[in-house]
C-alpha positions in Angstrom: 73.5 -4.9 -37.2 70.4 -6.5 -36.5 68.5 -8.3 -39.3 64.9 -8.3 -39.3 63.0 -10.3 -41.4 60.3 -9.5 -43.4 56.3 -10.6 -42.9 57.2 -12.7 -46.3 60.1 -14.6 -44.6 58.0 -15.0 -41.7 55.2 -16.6 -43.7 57.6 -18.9 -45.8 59.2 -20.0 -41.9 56.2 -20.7 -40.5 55.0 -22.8 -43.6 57.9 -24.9 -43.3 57.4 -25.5 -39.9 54.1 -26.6 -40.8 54.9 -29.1 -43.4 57.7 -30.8 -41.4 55.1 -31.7 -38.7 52.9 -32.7 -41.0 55.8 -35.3 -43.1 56.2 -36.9 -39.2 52.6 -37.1 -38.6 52.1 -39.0 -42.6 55.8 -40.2 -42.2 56.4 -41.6 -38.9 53.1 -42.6 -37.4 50.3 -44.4 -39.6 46.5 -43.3 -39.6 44.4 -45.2 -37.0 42.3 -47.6 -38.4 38.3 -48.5 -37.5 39.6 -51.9 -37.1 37.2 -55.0 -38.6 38.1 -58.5 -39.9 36.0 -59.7 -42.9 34.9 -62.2 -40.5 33.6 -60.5 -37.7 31.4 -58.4 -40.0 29.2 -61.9 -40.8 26.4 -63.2 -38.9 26.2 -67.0 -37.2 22.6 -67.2 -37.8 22.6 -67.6 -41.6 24.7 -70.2 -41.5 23.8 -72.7 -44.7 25.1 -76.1 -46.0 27.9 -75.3 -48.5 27.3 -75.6 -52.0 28.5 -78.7 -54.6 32.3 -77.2 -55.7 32.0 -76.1 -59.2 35.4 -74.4 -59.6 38.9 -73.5 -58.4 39.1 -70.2 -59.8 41.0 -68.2 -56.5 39.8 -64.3 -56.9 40.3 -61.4 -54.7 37.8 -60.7 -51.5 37.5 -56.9 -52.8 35.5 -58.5 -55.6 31.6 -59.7 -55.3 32.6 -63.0 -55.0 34.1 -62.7 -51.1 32.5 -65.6 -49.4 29.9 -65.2 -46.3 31.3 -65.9 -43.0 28.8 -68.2 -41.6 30.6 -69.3 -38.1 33.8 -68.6 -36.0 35.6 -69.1 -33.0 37.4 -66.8 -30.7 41.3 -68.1 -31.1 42.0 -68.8 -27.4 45.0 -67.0 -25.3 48.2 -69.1 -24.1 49.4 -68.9 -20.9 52.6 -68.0 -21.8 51.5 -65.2 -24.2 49.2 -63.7 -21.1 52.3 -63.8 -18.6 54.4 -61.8 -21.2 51.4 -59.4 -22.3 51.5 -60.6 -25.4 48.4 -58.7 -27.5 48.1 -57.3 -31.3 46.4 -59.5 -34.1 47.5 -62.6 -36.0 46.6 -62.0 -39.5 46.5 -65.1 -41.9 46.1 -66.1 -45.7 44.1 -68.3 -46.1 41.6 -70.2 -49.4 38.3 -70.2 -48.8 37.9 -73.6 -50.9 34.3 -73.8 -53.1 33.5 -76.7 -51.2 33.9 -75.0 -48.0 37.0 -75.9 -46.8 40.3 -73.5 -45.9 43.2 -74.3 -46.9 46.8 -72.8 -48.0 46.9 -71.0 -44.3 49.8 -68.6 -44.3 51.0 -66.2 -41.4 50.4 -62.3 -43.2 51.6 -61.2 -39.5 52.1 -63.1 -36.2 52.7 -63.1 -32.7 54.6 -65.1 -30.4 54.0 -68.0 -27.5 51.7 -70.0 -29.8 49.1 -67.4 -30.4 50.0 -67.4 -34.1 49.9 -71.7 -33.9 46.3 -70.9 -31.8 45.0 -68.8 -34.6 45.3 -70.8 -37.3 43.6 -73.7 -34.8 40.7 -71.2 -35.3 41.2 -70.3 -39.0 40.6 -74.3 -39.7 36.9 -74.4 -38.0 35.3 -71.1 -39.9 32.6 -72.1 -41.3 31.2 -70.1 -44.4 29.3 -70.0 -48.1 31.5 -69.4 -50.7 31.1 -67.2 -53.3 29.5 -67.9 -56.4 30.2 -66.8 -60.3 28.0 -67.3 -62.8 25.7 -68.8 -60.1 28.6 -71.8 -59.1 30.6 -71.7 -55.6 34.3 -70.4 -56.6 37.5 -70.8 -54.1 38.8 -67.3 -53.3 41.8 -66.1 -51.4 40.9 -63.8 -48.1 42.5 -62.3 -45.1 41.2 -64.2 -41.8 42.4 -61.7 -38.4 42.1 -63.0 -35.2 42.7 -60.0 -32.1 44.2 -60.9 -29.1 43.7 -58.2 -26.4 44.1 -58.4 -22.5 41.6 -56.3 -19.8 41.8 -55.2 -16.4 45.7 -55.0 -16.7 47.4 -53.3 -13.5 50.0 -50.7 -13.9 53.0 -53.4 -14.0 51.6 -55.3 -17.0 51.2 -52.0 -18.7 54.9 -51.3 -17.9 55.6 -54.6 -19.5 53.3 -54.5 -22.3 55.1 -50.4 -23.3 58.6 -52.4 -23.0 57.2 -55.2 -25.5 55.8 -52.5 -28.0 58.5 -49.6 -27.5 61.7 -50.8 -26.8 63.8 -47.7 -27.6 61.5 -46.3 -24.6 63.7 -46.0 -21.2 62.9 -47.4 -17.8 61.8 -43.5 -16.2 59.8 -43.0 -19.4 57.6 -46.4 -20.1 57.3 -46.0 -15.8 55.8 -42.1 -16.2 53.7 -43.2 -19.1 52.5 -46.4 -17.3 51.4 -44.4 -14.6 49.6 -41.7 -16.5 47.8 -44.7 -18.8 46.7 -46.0 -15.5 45.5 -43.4 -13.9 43.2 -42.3 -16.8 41.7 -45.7 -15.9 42.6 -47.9 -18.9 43.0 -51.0 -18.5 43.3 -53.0 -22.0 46.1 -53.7 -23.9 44.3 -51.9 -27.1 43.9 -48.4 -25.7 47.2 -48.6 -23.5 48.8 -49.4 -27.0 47.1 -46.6 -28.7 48.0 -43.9 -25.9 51.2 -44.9 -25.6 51.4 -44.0 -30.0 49.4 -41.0 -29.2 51.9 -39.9 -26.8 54.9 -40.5 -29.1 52.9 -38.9 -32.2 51.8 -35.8 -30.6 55.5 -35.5 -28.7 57.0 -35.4 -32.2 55.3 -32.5 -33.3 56.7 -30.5 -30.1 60.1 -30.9 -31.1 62.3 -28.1 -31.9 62.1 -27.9 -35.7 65.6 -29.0 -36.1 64.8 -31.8 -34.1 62.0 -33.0 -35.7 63.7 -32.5 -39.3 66.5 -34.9 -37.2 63.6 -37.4 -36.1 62.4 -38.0 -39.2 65.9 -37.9 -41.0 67.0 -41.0 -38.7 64.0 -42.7 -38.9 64.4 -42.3 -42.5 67.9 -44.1 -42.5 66.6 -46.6 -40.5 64.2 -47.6 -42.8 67.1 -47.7 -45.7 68.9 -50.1 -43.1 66.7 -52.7 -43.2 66.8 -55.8 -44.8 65.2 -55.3 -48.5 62.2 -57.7 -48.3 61.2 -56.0 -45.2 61.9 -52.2 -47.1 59.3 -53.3 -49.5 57.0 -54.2 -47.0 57.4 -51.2 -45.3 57.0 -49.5 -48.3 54.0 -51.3 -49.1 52.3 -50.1 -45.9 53.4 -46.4 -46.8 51.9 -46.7 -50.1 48.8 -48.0 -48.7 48.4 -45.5 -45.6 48.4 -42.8 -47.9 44.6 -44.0 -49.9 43.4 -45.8 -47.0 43.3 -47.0 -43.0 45.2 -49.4 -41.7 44.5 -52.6 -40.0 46.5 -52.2 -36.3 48.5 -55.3 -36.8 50.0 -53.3 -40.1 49.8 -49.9 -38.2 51.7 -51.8 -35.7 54.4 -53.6 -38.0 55.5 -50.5 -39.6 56.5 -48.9 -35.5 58.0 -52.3 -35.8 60.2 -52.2 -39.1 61.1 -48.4 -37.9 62.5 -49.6 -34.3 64.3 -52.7 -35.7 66.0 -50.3 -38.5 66.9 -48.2 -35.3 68.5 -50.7 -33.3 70.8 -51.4 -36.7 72.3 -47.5 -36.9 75.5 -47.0 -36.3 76.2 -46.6 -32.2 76.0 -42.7 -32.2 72.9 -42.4 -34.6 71.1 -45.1 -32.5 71.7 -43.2 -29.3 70.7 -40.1 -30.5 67.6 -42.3 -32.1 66.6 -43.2 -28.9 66.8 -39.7 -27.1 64.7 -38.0 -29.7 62.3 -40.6 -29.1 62.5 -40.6 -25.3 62.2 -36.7 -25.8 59.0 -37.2 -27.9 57.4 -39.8 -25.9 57.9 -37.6 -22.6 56.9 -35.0 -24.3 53.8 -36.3 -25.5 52.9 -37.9 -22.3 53.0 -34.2 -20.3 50.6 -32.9 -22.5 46.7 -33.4 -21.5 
């Protein structure tokens, strides 16, 4: 006999289908942020002496006290890091001292072939006013991003730059994708990035449902896989994606954490990783 199924079923089976595209789109793929260093929102031309230091107090730069960026320079590409198309931001932690010195540079999130070494070259010649409390300079502790992006790529250093970023991608798929990023006419490593997530985010939600309750299981378990600093990093970034946008180089990190988890599953989880992924990015790619 056959079943039929009543307009409440089919309201509760559509819901559901709604709400697992929705946990990939939250789950697997991070909001797009507006993306802005503290430094690049200052101006060179108010640039001022800095103040007598009065104090070592180190606060956070969400407070008042965030000092004014007063002068920068561009952290400069390595050869090296252009021939392997090398691009994303180095993010550092660094002291904005009260008599307006950095200091205490730490790597929040690198890149390779010396462009994390050539960004804190640049961190060291910022020049700024620090903040003041109770009318005297204060040190304070701040996030310094320097974005390395590459232009007028061709379509082979797009296919290397998809390998670099997505490398449970296949040859035929980062070669159709390639080809459809370039003949949209982008040429920089930031939008050709941000298609190439596009493609894999908008794929997702044209699984099959029990695929995409599959693709989200596994990436789940990939996740659990992971070492447990880098868990509660991840985990950090969840937390944070959920109340506001974030930077790409954290956006960026977490695609990172969820292929490295990947590449640790068992042989025929990892395999069947990778095709839902391949399916998702292909799928994603077709549409317009």
């Amino acid at each position: 006999m056959r079943r039929t199924t009543s307009i409440k079923q089919r309201f509760h089976l559509i819901g559901r289908q709604v709400c697992v595209v929705a946990l990939i789109a939250s789950f697997i793929f991070a909001p797009h942020p507006l993306a802005t260093s503290m430094a690049q929102s200052e101006d060179a031309k108010d640039k001022k002496p800095a103040p007598t230091p009065a104090s070592s107090l180190i606060v956070d730069t969400f407070s008042p006290l965030k000092p004014k960026i007063t002068y920068r320079e561009k952290a400069k590409y390595t050869e090296e890091a252009r021939d392997n198309v090398i691009h994303g931001t180095v993010a550092l932690s660094v002291v904005f001292r009260s008599n307006g010195s950095i200091s205490d540079v730490k790597v929040v999130s690198g890149l390779p072939y010396g462009l994390s070494e050539s960004a804190i070259g640049a961190a060291r010649k910022v020049r700024f006013e620090p903040g003041l409390k109770d009318g005297q300079p204060v040190s304070v502790r701040g996030i310094l991003e320097f974005a390395f992006h590459m232009y007028d790529l061709n379509e082979r250093s797009i296919r290397e730059m998809l390998r670099n970023d997505f490398p449970l991608l296949s040859v035929e798929v980062v070669r159709v994708m390639a080809a459809e990023i370039y003949k949209r006419g982008v040429r920089d490593t930031e939008k050709a990035w941000r298609y190439g997530q596009q493609c894999l985010e908008k794929g997702a939600g044209k699984l099959p449902q029990s695929e995409q309750e599959e693709f989200m299981s596994l990436t789940l378990e990939a996740i659990r896989v992971l070492d447990e600093s880098d868990q509660q990093i991840y985990q950090r970034l969840m937390d944070k994606s959920k109340i506001e946008q974030l930077p790409d180089y954290e956006e960026m990190q977490m695609i990172e954490f969820r292929f490295r988890g990947i590449s640790k599953l068992p042989n025929e989880k990892r395999r069947r990783a990778e095709a839902l992924y391949n399916k998702a990015a292909t799928l994603g790619t077709e549409l317009p």
